[in-house]
mmJSON file of the N, C-alpha and C atoms, coordinates in Angstrom:
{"data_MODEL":{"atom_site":{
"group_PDB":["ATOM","ATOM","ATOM","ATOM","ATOM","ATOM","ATOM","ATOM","ATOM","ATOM","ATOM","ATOM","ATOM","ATOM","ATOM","ATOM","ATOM","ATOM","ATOM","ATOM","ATOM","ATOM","ATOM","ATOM","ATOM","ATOM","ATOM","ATOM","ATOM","ATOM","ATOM","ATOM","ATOM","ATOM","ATOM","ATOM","ATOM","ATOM","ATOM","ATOM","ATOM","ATOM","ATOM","ATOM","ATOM","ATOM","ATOM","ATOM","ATOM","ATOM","ATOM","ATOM","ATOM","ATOM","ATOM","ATOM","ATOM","ATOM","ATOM","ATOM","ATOM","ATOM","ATOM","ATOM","ATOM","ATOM","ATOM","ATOM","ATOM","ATOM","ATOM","ATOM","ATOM","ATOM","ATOM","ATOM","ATOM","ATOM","ATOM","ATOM","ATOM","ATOM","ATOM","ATOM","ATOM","ATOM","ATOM","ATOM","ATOM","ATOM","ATOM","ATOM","ATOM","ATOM","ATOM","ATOM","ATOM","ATOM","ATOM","ATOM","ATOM","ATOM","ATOM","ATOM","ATOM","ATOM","ATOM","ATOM","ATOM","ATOM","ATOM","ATOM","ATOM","ATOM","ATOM","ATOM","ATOM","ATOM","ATOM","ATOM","ATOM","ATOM","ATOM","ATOM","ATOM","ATOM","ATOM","ATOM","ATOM","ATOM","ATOM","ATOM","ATOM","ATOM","ATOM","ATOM","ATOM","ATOM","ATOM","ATOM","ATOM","ATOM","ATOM","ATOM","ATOM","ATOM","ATOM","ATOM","ATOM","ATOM","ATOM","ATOM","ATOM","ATOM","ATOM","ATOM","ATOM","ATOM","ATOM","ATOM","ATOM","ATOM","ATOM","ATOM","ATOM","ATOM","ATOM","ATOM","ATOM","ATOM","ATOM","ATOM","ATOM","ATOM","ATOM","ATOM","ATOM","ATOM","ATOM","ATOM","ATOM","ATOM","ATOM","ATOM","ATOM","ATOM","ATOM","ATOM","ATOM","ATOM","ATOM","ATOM","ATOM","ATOM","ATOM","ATOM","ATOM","ATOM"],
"id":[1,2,3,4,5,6,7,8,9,10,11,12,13,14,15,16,17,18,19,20,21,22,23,24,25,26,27,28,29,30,31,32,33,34,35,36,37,38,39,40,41,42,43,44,45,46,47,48,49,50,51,52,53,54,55,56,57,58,59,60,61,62,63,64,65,66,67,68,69,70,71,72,73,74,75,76,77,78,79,80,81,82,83,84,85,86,87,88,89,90,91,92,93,94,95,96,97,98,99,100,101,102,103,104,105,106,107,108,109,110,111,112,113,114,115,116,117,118,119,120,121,122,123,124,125,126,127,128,129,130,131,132,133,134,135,136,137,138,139,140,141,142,143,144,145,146,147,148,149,150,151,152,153,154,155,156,157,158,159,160,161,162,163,164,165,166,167,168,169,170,171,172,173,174,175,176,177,178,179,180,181,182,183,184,185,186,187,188,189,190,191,192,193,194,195,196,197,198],
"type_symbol":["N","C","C","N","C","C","N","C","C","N","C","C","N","C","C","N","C","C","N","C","C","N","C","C","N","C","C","N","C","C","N","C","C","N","C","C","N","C","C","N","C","C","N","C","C","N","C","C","N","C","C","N","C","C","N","C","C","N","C","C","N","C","C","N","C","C","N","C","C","N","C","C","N","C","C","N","C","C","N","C","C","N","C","C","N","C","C","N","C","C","N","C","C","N","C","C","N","C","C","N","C","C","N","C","C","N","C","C","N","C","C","N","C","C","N","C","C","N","C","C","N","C","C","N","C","C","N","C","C","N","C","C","N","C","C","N","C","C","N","C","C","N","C","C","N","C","C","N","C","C","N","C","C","N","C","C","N","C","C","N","C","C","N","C","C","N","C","C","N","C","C","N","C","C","N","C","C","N","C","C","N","C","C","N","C","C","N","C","C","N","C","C","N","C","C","N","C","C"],
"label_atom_id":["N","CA","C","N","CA","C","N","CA","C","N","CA","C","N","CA","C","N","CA","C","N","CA","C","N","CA","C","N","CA","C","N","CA","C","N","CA","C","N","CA","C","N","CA","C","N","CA","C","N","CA","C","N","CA","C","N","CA","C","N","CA","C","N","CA","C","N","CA","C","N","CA","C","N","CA","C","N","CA","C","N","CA","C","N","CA","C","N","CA","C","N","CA","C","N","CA","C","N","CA","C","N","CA","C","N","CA","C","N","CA","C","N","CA","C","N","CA","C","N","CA","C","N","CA","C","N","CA","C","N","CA","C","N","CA","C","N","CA","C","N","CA","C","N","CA","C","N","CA","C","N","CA","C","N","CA","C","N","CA","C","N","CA","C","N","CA","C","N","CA","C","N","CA","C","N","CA","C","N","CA","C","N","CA","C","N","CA","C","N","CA","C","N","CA","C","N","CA","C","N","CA","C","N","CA","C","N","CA","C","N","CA","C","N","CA","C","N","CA","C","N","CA","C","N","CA","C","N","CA","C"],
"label_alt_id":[null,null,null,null,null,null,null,null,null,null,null,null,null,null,null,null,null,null,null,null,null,null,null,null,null,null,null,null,null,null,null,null,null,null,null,null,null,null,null,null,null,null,null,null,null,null,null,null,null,null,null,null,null,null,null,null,null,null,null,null,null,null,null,null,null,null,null,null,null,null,null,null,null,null,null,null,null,null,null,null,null,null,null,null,null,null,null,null,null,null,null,null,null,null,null,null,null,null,null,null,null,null,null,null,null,null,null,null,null,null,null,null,null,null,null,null,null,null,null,null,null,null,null,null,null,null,null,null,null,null,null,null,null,null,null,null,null,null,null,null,null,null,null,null,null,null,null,null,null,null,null,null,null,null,null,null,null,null,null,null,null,null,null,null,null,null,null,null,null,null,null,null,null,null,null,null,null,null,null,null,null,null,null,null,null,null,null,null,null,null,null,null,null,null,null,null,null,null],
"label_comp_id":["UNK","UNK","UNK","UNK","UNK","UNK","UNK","UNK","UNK","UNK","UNK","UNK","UNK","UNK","UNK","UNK","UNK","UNK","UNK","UNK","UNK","UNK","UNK","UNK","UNK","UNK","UNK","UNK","UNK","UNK","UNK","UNK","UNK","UNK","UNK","UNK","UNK","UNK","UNK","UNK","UNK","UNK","UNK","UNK","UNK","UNK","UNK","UNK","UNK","UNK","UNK","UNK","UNK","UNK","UNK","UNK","UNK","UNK","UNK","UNK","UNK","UNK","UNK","UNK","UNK","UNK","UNK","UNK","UNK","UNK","UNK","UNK","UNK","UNK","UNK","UNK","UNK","UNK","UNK","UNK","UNK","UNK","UNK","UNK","UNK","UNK","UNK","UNK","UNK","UNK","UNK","UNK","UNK","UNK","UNK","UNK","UNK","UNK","UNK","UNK","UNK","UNK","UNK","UNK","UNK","UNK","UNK","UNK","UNK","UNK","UNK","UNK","UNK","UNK","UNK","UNK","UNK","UNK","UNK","UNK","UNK","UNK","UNK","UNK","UNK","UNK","UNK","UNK","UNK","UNK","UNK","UNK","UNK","UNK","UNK","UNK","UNK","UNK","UNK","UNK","UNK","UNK","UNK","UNK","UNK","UNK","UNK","UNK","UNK","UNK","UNK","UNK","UNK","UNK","UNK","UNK","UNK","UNK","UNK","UNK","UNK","UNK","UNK","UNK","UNK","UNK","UNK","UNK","UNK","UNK","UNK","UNK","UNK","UNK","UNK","UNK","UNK","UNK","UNK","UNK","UNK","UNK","UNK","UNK","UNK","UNK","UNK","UNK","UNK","UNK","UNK","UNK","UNK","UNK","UNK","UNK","UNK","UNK"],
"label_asym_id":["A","A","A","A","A","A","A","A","A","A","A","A","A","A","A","A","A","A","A","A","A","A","A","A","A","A","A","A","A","A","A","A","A","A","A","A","A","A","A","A","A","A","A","A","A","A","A","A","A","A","A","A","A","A","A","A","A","A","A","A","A","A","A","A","A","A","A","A","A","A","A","A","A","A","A","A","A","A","A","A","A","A","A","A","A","A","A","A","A","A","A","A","A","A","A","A","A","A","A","A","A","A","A","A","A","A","A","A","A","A","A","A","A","A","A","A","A","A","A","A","A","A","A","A","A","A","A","A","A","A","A","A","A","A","A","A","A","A","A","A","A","A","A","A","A","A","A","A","A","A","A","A","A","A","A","A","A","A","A","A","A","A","A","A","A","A","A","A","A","A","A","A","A","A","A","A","A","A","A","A","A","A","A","A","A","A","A","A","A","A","A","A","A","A","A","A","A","A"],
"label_entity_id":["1","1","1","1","1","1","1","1","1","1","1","1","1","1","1","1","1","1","1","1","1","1","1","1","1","1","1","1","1","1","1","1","1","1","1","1","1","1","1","1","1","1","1","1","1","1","1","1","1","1","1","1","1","1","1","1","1","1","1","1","1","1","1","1","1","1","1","1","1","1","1","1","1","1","1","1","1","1","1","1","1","1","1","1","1","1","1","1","1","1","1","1","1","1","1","1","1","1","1","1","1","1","1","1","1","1","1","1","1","1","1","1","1","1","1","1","1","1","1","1","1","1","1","1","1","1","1","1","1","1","1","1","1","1","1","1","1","1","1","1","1","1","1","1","1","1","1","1","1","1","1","1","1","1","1","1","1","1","1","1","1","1","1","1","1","1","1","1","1","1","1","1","1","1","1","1","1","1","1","1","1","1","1","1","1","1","1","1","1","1","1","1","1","1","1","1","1","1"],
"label_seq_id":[1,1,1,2,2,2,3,3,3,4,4,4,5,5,5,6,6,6,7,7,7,8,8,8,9,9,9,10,10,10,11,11,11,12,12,12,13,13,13,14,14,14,15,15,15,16,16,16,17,17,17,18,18,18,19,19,19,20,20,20,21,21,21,22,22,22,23,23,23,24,24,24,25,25,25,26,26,26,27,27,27,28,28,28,29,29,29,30,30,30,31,31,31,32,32,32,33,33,33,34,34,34,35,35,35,36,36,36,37,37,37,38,38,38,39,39,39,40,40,40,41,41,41,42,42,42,43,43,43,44,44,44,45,45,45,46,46,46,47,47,47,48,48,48,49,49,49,50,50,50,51,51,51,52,52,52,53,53,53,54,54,54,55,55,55,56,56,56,57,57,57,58,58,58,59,59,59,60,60,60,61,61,61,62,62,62,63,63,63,64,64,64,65,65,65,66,66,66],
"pdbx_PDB_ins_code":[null,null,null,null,null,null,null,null,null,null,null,null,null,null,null,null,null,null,null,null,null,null,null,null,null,null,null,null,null,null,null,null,null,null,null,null,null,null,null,null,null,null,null,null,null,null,null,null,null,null,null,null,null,null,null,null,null,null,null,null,null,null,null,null,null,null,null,null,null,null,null,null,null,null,null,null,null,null,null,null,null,null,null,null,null,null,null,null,null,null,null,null,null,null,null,null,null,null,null,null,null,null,null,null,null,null,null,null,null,null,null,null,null,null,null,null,null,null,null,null,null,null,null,null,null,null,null,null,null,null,null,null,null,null,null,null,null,null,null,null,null,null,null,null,null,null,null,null,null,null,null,null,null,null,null,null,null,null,null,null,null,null,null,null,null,null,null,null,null,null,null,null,null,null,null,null,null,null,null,null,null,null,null,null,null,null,null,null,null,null,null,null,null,null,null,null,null,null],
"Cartn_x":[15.938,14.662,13.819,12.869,11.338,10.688,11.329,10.843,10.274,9.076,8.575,9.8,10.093,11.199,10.659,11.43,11.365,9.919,9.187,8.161,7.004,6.917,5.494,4.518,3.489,2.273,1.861,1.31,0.691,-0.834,-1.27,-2.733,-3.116,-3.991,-4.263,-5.932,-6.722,-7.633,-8.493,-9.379,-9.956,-10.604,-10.944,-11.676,-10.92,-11.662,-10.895,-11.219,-10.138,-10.509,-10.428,-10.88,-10.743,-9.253,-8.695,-7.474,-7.636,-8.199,-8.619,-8.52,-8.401,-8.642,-7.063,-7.249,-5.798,-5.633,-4.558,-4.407,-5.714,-6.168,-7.802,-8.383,-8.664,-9.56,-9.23,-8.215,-7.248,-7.374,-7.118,-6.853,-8.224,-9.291,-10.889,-10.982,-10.63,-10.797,-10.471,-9.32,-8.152,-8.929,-9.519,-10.179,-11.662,-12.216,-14.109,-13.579,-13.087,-13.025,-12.487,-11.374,-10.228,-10.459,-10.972,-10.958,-9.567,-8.519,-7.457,-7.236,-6.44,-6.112,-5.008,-4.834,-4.054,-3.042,-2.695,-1.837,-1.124,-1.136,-1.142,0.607,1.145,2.479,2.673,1.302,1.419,0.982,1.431,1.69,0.138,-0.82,-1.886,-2.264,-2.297,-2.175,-3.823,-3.516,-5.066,-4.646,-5.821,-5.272,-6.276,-5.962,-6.915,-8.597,-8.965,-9.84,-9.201,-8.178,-7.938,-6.877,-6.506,-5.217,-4.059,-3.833,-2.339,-2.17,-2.385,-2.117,-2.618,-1.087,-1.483,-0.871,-1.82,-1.345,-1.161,-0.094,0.221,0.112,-0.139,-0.092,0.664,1.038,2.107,2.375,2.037,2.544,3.962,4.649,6.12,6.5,5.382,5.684,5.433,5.608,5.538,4.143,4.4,3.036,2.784,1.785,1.604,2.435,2.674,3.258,2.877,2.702,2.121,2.612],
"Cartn_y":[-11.677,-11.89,-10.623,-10.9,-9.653,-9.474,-8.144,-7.69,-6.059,-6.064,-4.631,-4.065,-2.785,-1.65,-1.353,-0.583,-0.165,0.655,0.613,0.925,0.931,-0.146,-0.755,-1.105,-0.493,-0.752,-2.377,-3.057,-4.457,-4.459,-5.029,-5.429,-6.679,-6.843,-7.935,-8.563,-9.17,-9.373,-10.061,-9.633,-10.525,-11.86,-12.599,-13.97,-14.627,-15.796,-16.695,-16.455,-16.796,-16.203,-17.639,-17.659,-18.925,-18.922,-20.067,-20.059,-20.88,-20.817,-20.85,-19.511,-18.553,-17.416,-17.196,-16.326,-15.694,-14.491,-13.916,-12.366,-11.656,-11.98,-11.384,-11.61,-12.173,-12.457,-11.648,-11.652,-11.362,-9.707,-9.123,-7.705,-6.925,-7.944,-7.218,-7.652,-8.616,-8.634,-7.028,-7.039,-5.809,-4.738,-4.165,-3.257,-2.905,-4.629,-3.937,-4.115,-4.918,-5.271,-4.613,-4.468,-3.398,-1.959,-1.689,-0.226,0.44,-0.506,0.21,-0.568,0.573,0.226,-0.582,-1.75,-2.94,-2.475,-1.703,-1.221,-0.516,0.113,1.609,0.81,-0.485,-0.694,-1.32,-1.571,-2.156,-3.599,-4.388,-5.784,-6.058,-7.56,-7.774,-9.103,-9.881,-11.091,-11.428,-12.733,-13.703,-14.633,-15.279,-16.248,-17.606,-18.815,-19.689,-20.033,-21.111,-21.437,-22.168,-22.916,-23.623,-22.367,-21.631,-21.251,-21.773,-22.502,-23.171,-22.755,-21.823,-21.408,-19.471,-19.178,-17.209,-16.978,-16.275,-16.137,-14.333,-13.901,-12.553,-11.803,-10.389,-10.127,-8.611,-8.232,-7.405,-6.772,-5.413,-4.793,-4.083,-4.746,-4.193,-3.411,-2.842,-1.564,-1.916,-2.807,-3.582,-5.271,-4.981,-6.628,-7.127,-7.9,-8.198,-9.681,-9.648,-10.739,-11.766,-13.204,-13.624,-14.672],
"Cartn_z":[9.355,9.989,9.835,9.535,9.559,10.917,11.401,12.476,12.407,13.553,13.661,14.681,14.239,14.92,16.373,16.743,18.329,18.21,19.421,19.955,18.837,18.41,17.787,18.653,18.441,19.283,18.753,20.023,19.906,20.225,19.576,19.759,19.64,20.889,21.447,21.1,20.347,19.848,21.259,22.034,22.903,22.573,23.427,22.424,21.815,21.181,20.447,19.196,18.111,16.749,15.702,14.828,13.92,13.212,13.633,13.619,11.691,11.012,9.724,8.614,9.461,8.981,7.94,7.133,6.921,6.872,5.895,5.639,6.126,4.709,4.365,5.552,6.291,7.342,8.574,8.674,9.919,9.908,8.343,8.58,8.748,8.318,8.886,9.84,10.512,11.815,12.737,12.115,12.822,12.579,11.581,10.907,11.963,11.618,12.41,13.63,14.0,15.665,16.492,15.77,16.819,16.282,15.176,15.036,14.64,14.055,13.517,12.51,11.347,10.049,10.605,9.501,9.306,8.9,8.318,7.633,8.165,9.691,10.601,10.465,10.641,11.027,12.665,12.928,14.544,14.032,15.381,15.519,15.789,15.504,16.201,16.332,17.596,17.523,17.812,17.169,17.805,18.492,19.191,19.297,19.113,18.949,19.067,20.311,19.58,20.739,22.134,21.906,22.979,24.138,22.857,23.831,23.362,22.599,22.499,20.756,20.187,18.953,19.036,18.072,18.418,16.856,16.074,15.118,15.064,14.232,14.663,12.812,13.053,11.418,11.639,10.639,10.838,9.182,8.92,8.019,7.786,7.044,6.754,6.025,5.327,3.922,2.69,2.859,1.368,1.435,2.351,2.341,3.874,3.434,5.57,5.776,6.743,7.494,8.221,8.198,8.838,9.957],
"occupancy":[1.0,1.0,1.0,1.0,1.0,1.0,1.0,1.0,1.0,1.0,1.0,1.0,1.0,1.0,1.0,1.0,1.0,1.0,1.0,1.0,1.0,1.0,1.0,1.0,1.0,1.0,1.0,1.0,1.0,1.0,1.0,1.0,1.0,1.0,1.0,1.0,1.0,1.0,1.0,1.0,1.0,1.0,1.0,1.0,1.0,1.0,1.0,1.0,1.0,1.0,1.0,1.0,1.0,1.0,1.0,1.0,1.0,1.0,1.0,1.0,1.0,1.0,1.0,1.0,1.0,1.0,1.0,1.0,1.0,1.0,1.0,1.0,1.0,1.0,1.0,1.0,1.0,1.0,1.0,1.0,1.0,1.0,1.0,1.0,1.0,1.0,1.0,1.0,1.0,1.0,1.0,1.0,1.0,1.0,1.0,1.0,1.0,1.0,1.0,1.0,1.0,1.0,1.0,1.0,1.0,1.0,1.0,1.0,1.0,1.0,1.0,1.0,1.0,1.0,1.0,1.0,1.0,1.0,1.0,1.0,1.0,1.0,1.0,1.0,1.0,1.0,1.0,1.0,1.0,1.0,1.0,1.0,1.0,1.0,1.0,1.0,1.0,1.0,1.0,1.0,1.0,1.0,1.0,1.0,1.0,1.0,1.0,1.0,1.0,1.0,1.0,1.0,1.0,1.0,1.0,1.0,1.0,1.0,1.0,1.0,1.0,1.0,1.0,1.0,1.0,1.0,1.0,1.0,1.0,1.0,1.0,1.0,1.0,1.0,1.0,1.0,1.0,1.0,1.0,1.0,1.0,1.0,1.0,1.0,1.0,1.0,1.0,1.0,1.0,1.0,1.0,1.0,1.0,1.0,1.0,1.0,1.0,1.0],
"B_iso_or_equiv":[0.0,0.0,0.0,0.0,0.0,0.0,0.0,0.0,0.0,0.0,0.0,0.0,0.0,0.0,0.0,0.0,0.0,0.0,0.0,0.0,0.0,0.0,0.0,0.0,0.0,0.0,0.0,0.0,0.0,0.0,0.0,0.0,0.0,0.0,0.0,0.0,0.0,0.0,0.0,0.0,0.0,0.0,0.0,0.0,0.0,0.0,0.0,0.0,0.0,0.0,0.0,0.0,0.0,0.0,0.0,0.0,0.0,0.0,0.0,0.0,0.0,0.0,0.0,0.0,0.0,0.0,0.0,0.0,0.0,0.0,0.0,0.0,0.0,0.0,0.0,0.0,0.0,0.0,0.0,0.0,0.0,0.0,0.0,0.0,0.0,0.0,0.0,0.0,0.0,0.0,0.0,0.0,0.0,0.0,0.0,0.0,0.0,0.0,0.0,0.0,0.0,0.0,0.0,0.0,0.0,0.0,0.0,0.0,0.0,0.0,0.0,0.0,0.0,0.0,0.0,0.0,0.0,0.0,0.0,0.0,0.0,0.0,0.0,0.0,0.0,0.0,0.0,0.0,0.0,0.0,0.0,0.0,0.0,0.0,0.0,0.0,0.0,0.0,0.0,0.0,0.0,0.0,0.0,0.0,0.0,0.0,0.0,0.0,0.0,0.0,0.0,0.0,0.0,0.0,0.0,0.0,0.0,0.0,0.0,0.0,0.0,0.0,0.0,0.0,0.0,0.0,0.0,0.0,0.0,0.0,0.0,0.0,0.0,0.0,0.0,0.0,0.0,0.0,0.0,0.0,0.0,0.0,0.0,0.0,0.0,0.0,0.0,0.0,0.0,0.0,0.0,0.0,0.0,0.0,0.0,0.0,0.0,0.0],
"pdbx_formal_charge":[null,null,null,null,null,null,null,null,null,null,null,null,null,null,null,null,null,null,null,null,null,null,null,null,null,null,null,null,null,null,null,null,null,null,null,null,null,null,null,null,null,null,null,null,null,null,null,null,null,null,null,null,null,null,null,null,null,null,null,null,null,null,null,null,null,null,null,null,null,null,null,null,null,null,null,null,null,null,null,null,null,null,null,null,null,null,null,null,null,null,null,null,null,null,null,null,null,null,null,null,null,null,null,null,null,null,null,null,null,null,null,null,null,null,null,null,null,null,null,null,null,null,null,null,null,null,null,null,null,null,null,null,null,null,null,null,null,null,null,null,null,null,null,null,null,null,null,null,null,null,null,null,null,null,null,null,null,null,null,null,null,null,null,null,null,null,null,null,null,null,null,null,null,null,null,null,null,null,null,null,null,null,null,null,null,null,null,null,null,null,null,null,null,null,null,null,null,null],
"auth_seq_id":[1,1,1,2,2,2,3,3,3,4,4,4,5,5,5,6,6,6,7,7,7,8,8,8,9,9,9,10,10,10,11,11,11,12,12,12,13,13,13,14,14,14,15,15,15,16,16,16,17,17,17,18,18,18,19,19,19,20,20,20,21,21,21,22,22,22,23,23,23,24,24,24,25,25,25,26,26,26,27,27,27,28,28,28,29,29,29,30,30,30,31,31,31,32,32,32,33,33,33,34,34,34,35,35,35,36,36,36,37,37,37,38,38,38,39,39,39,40,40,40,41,41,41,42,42,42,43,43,43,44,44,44,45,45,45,46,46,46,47,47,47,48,48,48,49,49,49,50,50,50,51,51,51,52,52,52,53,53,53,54,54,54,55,55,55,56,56,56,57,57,57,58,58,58,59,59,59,60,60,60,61,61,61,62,62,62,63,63,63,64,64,64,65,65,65,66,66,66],
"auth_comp_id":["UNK","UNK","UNK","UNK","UNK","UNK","UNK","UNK","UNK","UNK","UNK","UNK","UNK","UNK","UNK","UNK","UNK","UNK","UNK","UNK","UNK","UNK","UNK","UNK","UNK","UNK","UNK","UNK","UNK","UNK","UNK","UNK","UNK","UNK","UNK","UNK","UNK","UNK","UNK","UNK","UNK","UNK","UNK","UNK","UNK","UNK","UNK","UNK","UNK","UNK","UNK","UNK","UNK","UNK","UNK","UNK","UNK","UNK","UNK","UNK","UNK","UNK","UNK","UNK","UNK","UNK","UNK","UNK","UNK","UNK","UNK","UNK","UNK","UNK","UNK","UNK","UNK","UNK","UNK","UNK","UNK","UNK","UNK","UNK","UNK","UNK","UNK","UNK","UNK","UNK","UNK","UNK","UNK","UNK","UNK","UNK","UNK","UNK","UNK","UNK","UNK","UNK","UNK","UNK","UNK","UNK","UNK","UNK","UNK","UNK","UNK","UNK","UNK","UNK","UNK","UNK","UNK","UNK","UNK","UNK","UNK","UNK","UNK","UNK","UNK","UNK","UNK","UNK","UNK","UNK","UNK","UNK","UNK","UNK","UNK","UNK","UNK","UNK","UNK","UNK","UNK","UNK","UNK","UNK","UNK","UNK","UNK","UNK","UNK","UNK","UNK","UNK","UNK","UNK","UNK","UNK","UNK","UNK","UNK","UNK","UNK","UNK","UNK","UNK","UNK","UNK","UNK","UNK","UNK","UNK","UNK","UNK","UNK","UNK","UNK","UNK","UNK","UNK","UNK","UNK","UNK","UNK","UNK","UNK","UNK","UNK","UNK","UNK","UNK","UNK","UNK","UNK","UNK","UNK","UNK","UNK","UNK","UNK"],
"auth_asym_id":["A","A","A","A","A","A","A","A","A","A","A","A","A","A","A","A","A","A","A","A","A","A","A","A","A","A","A","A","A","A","A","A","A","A","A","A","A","A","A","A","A","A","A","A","A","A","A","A","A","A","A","A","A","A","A","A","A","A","A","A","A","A","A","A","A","A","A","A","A","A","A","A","A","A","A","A","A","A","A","A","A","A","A","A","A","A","A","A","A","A","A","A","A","A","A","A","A","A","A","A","A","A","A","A","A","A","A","A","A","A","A","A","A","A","A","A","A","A","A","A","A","A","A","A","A","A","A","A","A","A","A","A","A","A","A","A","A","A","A","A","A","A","A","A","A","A","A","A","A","A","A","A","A","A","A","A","A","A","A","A","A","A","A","A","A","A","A","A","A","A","A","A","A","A","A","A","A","A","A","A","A","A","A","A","A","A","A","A","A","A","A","A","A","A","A","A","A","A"],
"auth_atom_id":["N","CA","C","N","CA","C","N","CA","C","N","CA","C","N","CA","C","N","CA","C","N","CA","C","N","CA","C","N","CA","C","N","CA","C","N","CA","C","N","CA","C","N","CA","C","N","CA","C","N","CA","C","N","CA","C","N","CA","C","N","CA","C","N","CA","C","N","CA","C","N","CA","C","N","CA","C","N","CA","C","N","CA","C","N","CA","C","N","CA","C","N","CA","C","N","CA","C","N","CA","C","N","CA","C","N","CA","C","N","CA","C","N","CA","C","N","CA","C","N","CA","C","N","CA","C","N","CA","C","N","CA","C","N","CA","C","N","CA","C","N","CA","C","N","CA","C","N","CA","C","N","CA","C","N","CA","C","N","CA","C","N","CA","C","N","CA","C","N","CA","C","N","CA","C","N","CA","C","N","CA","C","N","CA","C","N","CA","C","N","CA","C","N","CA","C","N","CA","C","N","CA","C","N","CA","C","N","CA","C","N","CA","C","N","CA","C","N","CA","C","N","CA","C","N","CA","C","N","CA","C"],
"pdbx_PDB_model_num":[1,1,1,1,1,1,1,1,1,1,1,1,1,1,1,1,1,1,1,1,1,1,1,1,1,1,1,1,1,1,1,1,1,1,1,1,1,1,1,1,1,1,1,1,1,1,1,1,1,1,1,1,1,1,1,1,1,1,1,1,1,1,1,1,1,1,1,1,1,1,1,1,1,1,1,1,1,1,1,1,1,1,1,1,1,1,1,1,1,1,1,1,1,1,1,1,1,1,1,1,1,1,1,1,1,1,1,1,1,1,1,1,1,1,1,1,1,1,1,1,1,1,1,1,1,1,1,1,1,1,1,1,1,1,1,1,1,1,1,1,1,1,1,1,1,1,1,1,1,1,1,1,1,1,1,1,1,1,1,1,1,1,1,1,1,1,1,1,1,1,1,1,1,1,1,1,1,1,1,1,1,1,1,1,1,1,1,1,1,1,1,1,1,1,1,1,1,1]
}}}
């Protein structure tokens, strides 16, 4: 299983995000919105409009995760 290691910072995206989005979408999100590189190795979830969908992205060294 592909997991982030002990004490990975999480980030939490406020709002609802277009659950359409992908990689590409997701890591500028992470980038303008949150103000941190995608790449830094921290966890960052969205989540839908309703609430009942959270999509998470996650750099492992080698490629992002989705």
């Amino acid at each position: 299983m592909i997991g982030p290691g002990t004490g990975v910072r999480v980030y939490l995206a406020c709002g609802a995000t277009d659950m359409r989005k992908g990689i590409a979408g997701l890591s500028a999100l992470a980038q303008e919105v949150l103000r941190q590189k995608p790449t830094s190795g921290a966890v960052f979830a969205f989540r839908g409009r309703k609430g009942d969908r959270l999509k998470l992205l996650y750099w492992d060294g080698q490629g992002f995760c989705l």
